[in-house]
Each structure stands twice: as C-alpha cells, then as structure tokens.
N, C-alpha and C positions, 0 to 999 in steps of 0.2 A: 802603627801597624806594619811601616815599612813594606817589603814587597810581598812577605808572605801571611797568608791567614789562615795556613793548619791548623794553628791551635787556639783561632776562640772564633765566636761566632759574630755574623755579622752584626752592625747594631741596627736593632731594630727601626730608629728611622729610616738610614740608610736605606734599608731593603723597603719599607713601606714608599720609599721615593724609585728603587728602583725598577719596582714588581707590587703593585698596589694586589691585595688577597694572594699573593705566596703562596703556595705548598710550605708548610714548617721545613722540609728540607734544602729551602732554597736560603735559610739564614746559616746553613753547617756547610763553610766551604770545604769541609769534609768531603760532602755530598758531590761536590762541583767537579763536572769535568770538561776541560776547555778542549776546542774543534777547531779544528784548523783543515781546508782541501786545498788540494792542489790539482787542477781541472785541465782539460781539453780545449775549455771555452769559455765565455764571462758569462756568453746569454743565456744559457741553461737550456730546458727541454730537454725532450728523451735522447736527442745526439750527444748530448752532453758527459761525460764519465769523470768524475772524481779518482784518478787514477790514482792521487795518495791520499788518506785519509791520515791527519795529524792528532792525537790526542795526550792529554797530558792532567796531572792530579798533582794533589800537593799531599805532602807524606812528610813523614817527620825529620827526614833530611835535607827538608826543601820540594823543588817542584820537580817531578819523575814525567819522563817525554816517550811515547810510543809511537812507532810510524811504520802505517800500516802503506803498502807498495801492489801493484798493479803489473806483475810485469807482461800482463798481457788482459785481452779481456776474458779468458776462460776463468781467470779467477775472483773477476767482481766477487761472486756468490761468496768467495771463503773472507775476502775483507769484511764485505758486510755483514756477514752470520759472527766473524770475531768483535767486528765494530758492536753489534748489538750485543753480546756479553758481557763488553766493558762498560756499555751504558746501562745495562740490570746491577748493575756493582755499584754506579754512583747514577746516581739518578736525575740531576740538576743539571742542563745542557748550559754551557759558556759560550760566547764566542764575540767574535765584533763584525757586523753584519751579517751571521749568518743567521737572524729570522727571515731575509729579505735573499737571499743566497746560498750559501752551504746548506743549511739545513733542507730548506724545500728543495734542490736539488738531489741532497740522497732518498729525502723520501719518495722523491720519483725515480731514482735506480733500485730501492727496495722493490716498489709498485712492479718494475719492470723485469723484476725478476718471479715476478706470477706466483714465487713459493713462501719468501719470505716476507713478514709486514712489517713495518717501521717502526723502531724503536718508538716508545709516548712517551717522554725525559715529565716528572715530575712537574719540572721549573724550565724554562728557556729565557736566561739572563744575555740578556745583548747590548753589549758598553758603547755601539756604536753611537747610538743617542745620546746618553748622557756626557758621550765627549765632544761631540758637536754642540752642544749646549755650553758646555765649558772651556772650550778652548777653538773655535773657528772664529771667533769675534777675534782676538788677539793672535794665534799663528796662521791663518786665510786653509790651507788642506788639514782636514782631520785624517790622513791616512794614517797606518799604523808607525809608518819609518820616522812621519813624521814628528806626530806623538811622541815618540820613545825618544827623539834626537830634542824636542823643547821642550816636555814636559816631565819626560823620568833624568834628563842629562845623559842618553845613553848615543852610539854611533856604531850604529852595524857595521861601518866600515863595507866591504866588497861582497855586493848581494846581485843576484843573477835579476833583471826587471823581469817583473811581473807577466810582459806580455811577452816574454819569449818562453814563459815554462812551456808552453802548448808545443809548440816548434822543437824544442828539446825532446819533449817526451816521444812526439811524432818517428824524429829521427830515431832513437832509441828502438820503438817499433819493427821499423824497415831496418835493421838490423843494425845500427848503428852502436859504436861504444859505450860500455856504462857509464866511462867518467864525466862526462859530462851532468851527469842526472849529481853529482855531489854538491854543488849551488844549489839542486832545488830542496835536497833534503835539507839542508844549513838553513833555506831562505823559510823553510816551513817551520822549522825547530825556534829563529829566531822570531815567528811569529807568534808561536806558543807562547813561549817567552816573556815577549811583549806585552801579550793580551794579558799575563796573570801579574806582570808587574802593574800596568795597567787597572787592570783592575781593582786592586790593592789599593793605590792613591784614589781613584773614583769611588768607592766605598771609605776611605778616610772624608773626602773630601763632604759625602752626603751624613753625615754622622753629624750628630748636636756637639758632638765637641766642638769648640773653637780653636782649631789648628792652627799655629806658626805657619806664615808662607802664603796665606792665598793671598793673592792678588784681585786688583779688582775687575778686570775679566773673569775670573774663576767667580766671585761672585757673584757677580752680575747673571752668571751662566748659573750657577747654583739658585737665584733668586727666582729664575726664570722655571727651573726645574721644581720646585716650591710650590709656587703659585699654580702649575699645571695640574700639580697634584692635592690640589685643596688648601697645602700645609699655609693658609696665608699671614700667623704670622711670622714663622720663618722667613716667612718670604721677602714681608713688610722689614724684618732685620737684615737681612742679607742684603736687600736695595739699599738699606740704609751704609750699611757697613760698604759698600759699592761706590757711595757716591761720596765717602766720605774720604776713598784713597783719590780721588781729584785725578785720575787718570783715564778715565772713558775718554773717548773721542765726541764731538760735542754731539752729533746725530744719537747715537748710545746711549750719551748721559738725559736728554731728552724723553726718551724711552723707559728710562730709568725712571725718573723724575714720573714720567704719566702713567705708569704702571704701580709706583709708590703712593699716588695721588687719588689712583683708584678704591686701592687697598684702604687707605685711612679714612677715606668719605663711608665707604663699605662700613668703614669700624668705627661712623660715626668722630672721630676728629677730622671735626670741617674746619678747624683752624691750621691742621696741619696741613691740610689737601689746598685749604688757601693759599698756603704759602709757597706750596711748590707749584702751582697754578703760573704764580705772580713770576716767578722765575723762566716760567717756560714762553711768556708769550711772546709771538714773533710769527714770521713767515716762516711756518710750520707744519705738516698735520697736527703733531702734538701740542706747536703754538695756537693753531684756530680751535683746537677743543679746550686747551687751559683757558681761552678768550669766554667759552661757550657755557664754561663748569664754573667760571668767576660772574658771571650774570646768573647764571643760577644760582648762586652761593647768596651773593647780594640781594637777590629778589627773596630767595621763598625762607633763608635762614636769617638774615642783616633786617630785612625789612627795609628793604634804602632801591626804591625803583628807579629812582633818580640814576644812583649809582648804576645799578645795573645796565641802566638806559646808557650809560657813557660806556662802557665796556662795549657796548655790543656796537656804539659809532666807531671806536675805535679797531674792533677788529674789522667792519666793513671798508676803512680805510685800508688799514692792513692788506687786506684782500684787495684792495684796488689796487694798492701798489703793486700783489706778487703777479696780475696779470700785466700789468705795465713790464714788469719782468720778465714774463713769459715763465715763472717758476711754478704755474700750478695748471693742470690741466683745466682744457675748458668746461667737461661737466662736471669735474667737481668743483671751479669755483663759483658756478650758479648752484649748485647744489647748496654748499655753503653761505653763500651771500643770500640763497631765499628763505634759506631757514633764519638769519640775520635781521633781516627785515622786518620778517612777522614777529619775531622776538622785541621785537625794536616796536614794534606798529602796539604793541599789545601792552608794552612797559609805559610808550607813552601815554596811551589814553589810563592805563593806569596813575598814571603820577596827575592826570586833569587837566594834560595837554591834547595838543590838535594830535589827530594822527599824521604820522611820519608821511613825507610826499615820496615817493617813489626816486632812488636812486638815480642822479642824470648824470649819464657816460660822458668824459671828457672828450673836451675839441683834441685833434692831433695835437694845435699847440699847446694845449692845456697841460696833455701828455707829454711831448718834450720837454716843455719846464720842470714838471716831477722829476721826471725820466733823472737828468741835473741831480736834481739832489738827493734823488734813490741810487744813482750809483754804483756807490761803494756798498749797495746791501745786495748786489747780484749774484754773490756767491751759495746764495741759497739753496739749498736741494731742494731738485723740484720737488713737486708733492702728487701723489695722482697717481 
C-alpha cells in the first residue's frame, strides 16, 4: 500500500481491528480526512484555542495539506464554520490522539461559540493506539517524530518543539513578527504528513496479508490488538509468528507464551497450552500460573493427581524461594501459596494419601543456606 491509499479501500480486517461496527465510509480513504491543531495549551477547556487547525486528504496526486490560521480570536467563528465544510465533504475524522485531544477540544470551541454545532464525522479513526500496541515495546515514546524517524525511516530534521508553539503564538499576538509562526506551520504540515504515512503502514500492518518486514515487536503488538478484538485466531498465529522471531525480551516473551496458552486451552489444544506452560515455569506471574494451569492440566485432563500433586509442591517451593528473594510482593505471595495448598490438600486426599500438613516457614539459618544457592536467580522481576 506504501504511503498512500487513494485508490483502494481499506481491507476489511484491518478496519474490523481498527473500528469494530464502522460507518461503510470509514473503509474509503477517500472519505478520510486527517486533523492536526495547533493550541494555546495541552490541558484543554474552554481557555483553550486551537489557533491553527491542520487538515489534509488524499487525491489522486497524493496527499493535498490545508491550514487553516487564527490570526486573532475574532476569527475563531470563520475557521470553524470552513473547518465544518470540509468535514461535510469527507466525512471520516483521522488523527493520532485526537479522540483524547484535538477533537474534544474543538468541540468545545464549536459549543463556545453558542451559534455553531460540532461537526458529527461519520467514523473517528485514531492511530494513536494501535501504534502503541505496535511499537512502544521496541522504540519506549510513541510520539509522532518518533515514529516517523523508526518506523517509516523518515527525519524531520529542524522542528520548532512542541512546547514552545504556545509562546510563539502568544508573542505574535502582542504584536510580534510573523516569521517566526513559519516552524509552526512546517511542524503542523509535517504532522499531517506523518499521520497519513503512518497510517498507511498501520492499515498494511492490520490486513491478513502476510507482509515482508514485521518484526517481532510488530507482532507481538499486532497479536495483542487481535485478541482484544475477539479475532483469536489471528491472534493465536501472530503470537505464534512472535515467538518464533526469538527476539522479545524475556519478560515479553513470557506474556507471549501465557497469552498463546490461553488461547489454545480456550481452542481446546491442551497439548499445546501444556507445552507452553512447561516453558514458562519459574519465578514469575506468568511462571506461578503456568505452575497452576499444569496441575489443572494433569488433574482433570491426564487423570494423574499424583502428578499434579508434584507441580503444585514444586511451585510452593518456587514461591518460597521468590520471598527469600524479596521478588514478590507479600499479599500476593500468600494469596498464591493459599490457593497452593488447598490445591495440594485436595489432590492428596485425592490420590489416598494423608492430607498435606500445613507449610513450616524456615529458621533464618534455613534461609541463609537457600539464600547460597538461590543466588544467581535474584535477577527476577518482582511480581505484585
């Protein structure tokens, strides 16, 4: 699809992952018209002014940029009366954070202007999430500079920051020169920009083709966006596809592992979900539930209590050690170890043994001895 999508429509999973029940016009980026403000202030409310509003379409020459200008507040009214013409023309609002920002900020400068009422956009498509889904595991800010400079290969090069438009505009105001306002019109245009390149790869990426290129953060982040949206077994393929690039970070791939394990028990392969079980246990969350779903596995599918009965000694060892560690908080490792117990108290009289005697806390030297040869497992993330 590369950067633009004039000329076809979105694919329909894509959009069913990114806008569960659509407006039919939110799959014709036809329809779509991307938003960009440039404000007064971050925190919004009625002191708040959107002094440039950015808007931008795709057309058969590529992506066409309009910017609408504020150069005082007598004119709010004629931005927003043209702002709302252009959104009766395309009817599919874009943007990246503005369900949570832009948007509800002009609807309350429409509100505040008592005459006119807020444009109702068909569809309001917001990339903000689905790029934090897909790339804040692997590049830590999802801003937009950011994005664009590790995910499209792009470099704004010399951009005015964000927190000094306010202060620009201010000066301009109190009579200050125009040139300076030339960074902020550049810093908006290349936001536009951004969002519809953006966009573009985020709609390839959510699409049932199988694209060249993702990586396995992208899909780990695509598996996650899957599963939220019912689609599980995309989902169940894309963890798969995730853990088979051997590149998560081990906390990730864990998450991976017990999110894939859920899915297959769900889909009835309990041989699969065994297997990733047996991979994950350890001083964990996701360790002490694979400990908890392999006793279950063995008790009510195996038929083997005996079994199950050693899993669940093994993980209240486990659990002893991560507090000799200090790696798990304390009510949840009573939480944990009581739900253990009784699991354990209930498998033995099952199997036609005594019941289990009640857990005895070690002597301090008991615990320095361990301590010795636990060690080397203190790099644990806590849990809790």
């Amino acid at each position: 699809m590369g950067h633009g999508l004039a000329d076809e429509r979105m694919d329909a999973s894509a959009l069913r992952l990114l806008l569960p029940d659509a407006a039919e016009e939110a799959g014709d980026p036809r329809q779509w018209l991307f938003l960009d403000t440039e404000t007064t202030g971050i925190m919004g409310g009625s002191g708040t002014y959107a002094f440039m509003v950015g808007i931008a379409w795709w057309d058969a020459g590529g992506l066409e940029v309009e910017q609408f200008f504020m150069r005082d507040h007598s004119e709010e009214h004629a931005l927003l009366l043209t702002l709302a013409e252009r959104m009766a023309e395309r009817k599919v609002l874009v943007t990246f954070n503005g369900k949570s920002f832009d948007w509800p900020l002009l609807e309350t400068r429409y509100r505040m202007t008592r005459t006119l009422r807020p444009p109702a956009p068909r569809a309001h498509l917001d990339f903000l999430h689905p790029a934090r889904n897909l790339w804040r595991l692997r590049i830590g800010s999802v801003r937009l500079k950011e994005l664009e400079r590790h995910v499209l290969g792009w470099n704004r090069g010399a951009d005015v920051a964000s927190e000094f438009i306010p202060e620009i505009y201010f000066d301009f105001l109190r009579g200050g020169a125009p040139e300076p306002l030339v960074p902020i019109f550049l810093h908006n245009q290349m936001d536009l920009r951004g969002l519809a390149a953006l966009s573009s790869r985020i709609v390839s990426l959510l699409a049932e083709a199988d694209l060249p290129g993702k990586d396995g953060f992208e899909l780990f982040g695509l598996s996650r966006i899957c599963e939220r949206r019912g689609e599980a077994t995309r989902a169940r393929k894309h963890y798969e596809q995730s853990l088979a690039a051997d590149e998560l970070p081990a906390e990730t791939d864990r998450v991976a592992r017990q999110s894939l394990a859920r899915l297959a028990k769900r889909e009835g392969d309990h041989s699969k979900a065994r297997d990733l079980w047996e991979g994950m246990l350890g001083n964990s969350r996701e360790g002490f539930e694979a400990y908890e779903q392999l006793a279950i596995y063995y008790e009510r599918y195996i038929r083997e209590p005996q079994r199950a009965a050693s899993i669940s000694r093994d993980a209240l060892s486990e659990l002893q050690r991560a507090k000799r560690l200090g790696t798990i908080a304390r009510a949840r490792y009573q939480q944990i170890r009581t739900r253990f117990e009784h699991r354990l108290a209930r498998l033995e009289r099952k199997a036609g043994r005594l019941p289990l005697e009640p857990i005895v806390e070690e002597s301090p030297a008991q615990a320095a001895e361990s301590d010795g040869r636990d060690k080397k497992r203190s790099s644990h993330a806590r849990i809790g």
